[in-house]
N, C-alpha and C positions, 0 to 999 in steps of 0.2 A: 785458243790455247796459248800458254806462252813456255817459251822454253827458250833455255839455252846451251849456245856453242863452245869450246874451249878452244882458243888458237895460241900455241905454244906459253901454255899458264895461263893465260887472258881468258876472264868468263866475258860472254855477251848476252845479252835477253834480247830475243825478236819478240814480234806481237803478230806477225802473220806467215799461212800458209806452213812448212811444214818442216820437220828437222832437215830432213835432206835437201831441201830449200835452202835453209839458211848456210849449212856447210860450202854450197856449192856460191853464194853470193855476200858471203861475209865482207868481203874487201869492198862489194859497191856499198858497203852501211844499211842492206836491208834492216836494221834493227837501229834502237836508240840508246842504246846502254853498255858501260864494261860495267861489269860487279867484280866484285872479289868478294869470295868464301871467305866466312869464317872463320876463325881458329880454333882449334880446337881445343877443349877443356871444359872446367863445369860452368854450369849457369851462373853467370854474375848475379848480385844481389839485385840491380836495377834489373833483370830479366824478371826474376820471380818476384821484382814488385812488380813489373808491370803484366805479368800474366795474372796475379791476381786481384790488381786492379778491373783488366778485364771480364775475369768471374763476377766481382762485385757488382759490376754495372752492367752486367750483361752483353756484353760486348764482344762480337769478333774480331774488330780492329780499333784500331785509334789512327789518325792522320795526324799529326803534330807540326805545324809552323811556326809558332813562335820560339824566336830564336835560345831564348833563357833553357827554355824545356828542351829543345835541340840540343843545347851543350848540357844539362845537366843528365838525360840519360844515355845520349851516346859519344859526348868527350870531343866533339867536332867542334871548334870554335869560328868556324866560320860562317855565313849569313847566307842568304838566297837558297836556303836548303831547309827541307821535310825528312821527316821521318815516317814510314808507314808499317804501325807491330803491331803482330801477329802474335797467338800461342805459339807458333812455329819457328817463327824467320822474323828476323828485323833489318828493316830496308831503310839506308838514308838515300835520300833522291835528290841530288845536287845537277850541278852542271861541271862542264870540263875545266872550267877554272879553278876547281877543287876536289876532284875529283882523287888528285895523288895524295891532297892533305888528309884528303874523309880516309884513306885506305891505312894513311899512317894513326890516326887518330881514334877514328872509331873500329877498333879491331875487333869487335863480336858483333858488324854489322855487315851486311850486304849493301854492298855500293853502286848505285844507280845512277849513268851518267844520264837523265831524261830526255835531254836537247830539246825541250820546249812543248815539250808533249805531254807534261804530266798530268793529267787527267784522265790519258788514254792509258800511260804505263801503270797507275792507281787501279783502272777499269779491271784490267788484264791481269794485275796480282790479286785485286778482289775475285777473279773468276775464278782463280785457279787453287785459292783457299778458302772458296764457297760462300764467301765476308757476303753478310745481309744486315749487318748492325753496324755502322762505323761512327765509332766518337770523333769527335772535333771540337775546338776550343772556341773561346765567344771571340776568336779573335779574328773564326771562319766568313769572311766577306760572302754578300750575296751573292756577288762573281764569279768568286771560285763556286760555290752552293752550285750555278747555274752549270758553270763546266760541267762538272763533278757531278752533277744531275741529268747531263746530256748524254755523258758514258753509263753512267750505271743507275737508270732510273728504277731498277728496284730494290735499290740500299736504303734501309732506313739511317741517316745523321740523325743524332741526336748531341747535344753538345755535354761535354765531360771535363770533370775541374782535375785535368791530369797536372794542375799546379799542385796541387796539395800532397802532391807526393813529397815535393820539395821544403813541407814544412818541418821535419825533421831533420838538420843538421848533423852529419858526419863528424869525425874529428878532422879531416882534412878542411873541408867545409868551415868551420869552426876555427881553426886555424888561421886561413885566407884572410876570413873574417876578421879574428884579432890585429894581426899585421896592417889590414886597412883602416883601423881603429889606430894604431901607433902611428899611424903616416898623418891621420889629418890631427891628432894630437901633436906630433911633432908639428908641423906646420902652423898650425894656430900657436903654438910656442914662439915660433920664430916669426911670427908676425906681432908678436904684441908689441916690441918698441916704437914700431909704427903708428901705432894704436893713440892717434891724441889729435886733439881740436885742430882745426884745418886741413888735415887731408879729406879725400871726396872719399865714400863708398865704393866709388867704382876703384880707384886708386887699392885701398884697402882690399878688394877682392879677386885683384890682378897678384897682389903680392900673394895672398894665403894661397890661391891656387900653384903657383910659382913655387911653393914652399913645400908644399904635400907632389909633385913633379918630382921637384929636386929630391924627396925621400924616398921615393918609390913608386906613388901614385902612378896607373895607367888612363887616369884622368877623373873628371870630376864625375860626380856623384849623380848628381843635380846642379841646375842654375844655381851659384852660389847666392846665399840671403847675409846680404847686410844691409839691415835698412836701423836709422840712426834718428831719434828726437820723434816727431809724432809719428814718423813713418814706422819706428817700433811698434805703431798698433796692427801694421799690416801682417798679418801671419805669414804670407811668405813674396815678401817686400824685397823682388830683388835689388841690387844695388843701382844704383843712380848717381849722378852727381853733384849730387848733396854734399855739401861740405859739412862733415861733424862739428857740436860747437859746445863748449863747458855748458855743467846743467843735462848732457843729451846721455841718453840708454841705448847702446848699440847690441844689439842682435844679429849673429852670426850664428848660421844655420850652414851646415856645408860637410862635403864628405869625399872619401879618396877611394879608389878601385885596385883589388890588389888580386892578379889573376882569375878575373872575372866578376869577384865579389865586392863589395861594398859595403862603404862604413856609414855612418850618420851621428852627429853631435850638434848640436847647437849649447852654445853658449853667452850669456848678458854681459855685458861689459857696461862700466860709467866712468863719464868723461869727465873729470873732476866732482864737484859735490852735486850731487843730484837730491829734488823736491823729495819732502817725506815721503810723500804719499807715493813717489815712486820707488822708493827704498821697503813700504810698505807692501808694495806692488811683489817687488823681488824677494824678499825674506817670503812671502805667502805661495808663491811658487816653490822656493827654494824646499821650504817645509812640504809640499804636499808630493815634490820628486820623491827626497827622501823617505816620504811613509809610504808610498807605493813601491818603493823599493825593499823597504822590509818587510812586505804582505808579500813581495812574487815568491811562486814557487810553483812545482808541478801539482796539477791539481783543480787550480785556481779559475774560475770561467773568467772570457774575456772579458764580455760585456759586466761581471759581478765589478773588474778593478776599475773600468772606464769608473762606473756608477760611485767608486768607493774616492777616488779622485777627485770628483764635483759635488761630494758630500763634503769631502773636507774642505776646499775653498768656497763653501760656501760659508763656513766658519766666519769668514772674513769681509763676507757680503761678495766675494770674487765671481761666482758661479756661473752668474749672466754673462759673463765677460768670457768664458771659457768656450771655445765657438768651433772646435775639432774635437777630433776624436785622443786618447788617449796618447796611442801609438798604434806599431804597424810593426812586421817582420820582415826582416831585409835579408837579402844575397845575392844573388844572380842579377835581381831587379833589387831596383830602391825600396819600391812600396810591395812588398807581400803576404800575403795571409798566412795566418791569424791575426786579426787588428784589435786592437785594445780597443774594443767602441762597443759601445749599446747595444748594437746589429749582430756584432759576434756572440754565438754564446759555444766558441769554441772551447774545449778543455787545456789547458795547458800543458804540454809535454813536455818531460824531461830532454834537451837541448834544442827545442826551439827558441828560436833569436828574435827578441823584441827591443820596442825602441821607448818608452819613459819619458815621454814632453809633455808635462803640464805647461798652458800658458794661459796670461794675461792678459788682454789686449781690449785699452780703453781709448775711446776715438776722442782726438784731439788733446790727449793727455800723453800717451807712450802705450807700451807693452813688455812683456819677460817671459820668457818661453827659456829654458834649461832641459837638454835630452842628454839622454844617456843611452847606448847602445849596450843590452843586457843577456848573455844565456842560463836559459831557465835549468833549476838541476831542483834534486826532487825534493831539498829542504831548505832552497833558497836560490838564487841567482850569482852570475859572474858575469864586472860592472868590466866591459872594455875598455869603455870610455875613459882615459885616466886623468884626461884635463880637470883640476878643481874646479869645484863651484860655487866655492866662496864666495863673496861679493869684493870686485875684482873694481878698484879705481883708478884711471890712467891719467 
């Protein structure tokens, strides 16, 4: 059984032997946890999604480790920490290094100091709320599976996509979002007189990040992509010390993190006159951004706009050359579901955030890749991204 003590405000959790036990040997640490209650009031929205998540999947618990889902249902920004919910009770199970931040942050959770035990303290809240079903994410190691197997070998895991709670955007969410979008906009602004024959890539991608930093940026995105001249055929070509040279197509793929969330843009640049056939290249992406931007809307299946995408460069003979998926929806994480691709045949909802990169990429010639970070609304889209997409000569 597990229970616990209260010493002047202070909750504890033991996991052995008996209340009056614990009372009488609290000070030697017979137990591995302080909690803290609750607050009281009514059930957050993240509560009754994730109770009925639960019902959905048939589930009496979910374990949660990945860090993203950690902060987006319980507001804890900090790492090396689980969650484990219940219809009941939601438990984050950290360590003492965080344990003041979880009490100020996650305020409608029970806080779990575990001190290295957690498999045992998981066992012990699974006993005591009868848990015979527990979700876990594909991110659950065989390792932990074995721990977690040695405590409580008559739970069924079964693994559960508690990401997709995440695919609809709040307006805060939404928000975050936009701001992250103005920060790598403004940056790549202030990077463009930079922007000319003879400096390296790498040169170039110390400054842009330097630049979304200095506007607000909580850091990059992803490895920044600037790859210049054939290396524009690499899709994500990051930079090197390549010297750009007249004639070349630079590609600049890259994004800024604004209170957890993140943005994503990529944009083609050319360095004085560049080959028809590369101007060909860019005008054929340019047109196929913009027509899948006037098709999005709520409604729309993924894999329909991927398909609708490489119909239209195929117009141009481009289609072989198109060798990724459409896009992908960002926040927390860079890359999140629902993805523009074949694979998906998600519906699209009214404020999920997707990303719009058609590209080009022919070996030994160049490539043009152009994205835009988009949320979906139910008669059309709103474009974050505000950098033009002109075709842009330095």
């Amino acid at each position: 059984m597990i229970y616990r003590y209260c010493h002047n405000g202070t909750f504890f959790i033991g996991l052995s032997g008996n209340i009056a036990e614990t009372k009488a040997k609290w000070t030697n640490m017979h137990f591995y946890g302080i909690i803290k209650k609750r607050k009281s009031g009514d059930l957050m929205t993240e509560k009754m999604k994730i109770i009925d998540f639960l019902r959905e999947n048939q589930l009496d618990a979910i374990f949660v480790q990945k860090d993203e889902n950690c902060r987006y249902l319980s507001k804890f920004t900090g790492s090396d920490s689980y969650l484990l919910l219940t219809k009941e009770e939601l438990y984050l199970l950290t360590d003492s290094r965080y344990t003041e931040q979880a009490r100020k942050e996650a305020a409608d959770y029970t806080v779990v100091d575990y001190k290295g035990h957690l498999a045992e303290i998981v066992a012990k809240l699974a006993d005591e709320y009868h848990i015979r079903t527990m979700g876990v994410e594909t991110v659950f190691s065989y390792q932990m599976y074995l721990s977690f197997h040695e405590y409580m070998p008559n739970i069924e895991f079964r693994f559960s996509q508690i990401d997709r709670l995440r695919q609809i955007k709040s307006e805060e969410e939404i928000s975050c979002i936009k701001e992250a979008c103005r920060i790598s906009d403004a940056g790549f602004k202030a990077t463009l007189p930079f922007i000319k024959a003879g400096i390296t890539e790498a040169r170039l991608r110390t400054i842009l990040e330097c630049a979304m930093l200095e506007e607000g940026s909580e850091g990059k995105s992803f490895d920044t992509i600037v790859a210049s001249g054939e290396r524009s055929a690499y899709p994500h070509g990051v930079a090197t010390g390549k010297v750009l040279e007249d004639g070349d197509l630079v590609t600049f793929d890259f994004g800024a993190i604004y209170k957890g969330y993140h943005s994503d843009i990529t944009r083609t640049v050319a360095i004085g006159d560049v080959s028809e056939r590369l101007q060909k290249i860019y005008d054929s992406v340019l047109r196929c951004n913009e027509h899948i931007e006037m098709q999005l809307k709520e409604g729309i299946i993924c894999s329909e706009v991927d398909k609708s995408a490489r119909e239209y460069l195929k117009k141009d003979g481009f289609e072989s050359y198109f060798i990724h998926s459409l896009g992908h929806s960002v926040g927390l994480e860079i890359h999140e579901s629902p993805f523009l691709s074949g694979r998906d045949h998600t519906v699209l909802k009214e404020n999920m955030i997707e990303t719009v990169e058609p590209g080009v990429y022919i070996p030994g010639i160049g490539g043009v890749r152009i994205e835009d970070t988009v949320v979906i609304k139910k008669d059309g889209i709103e474009v974050l991204t505000k950098f033009p997409k002109k075709f842009l000569r330095m």
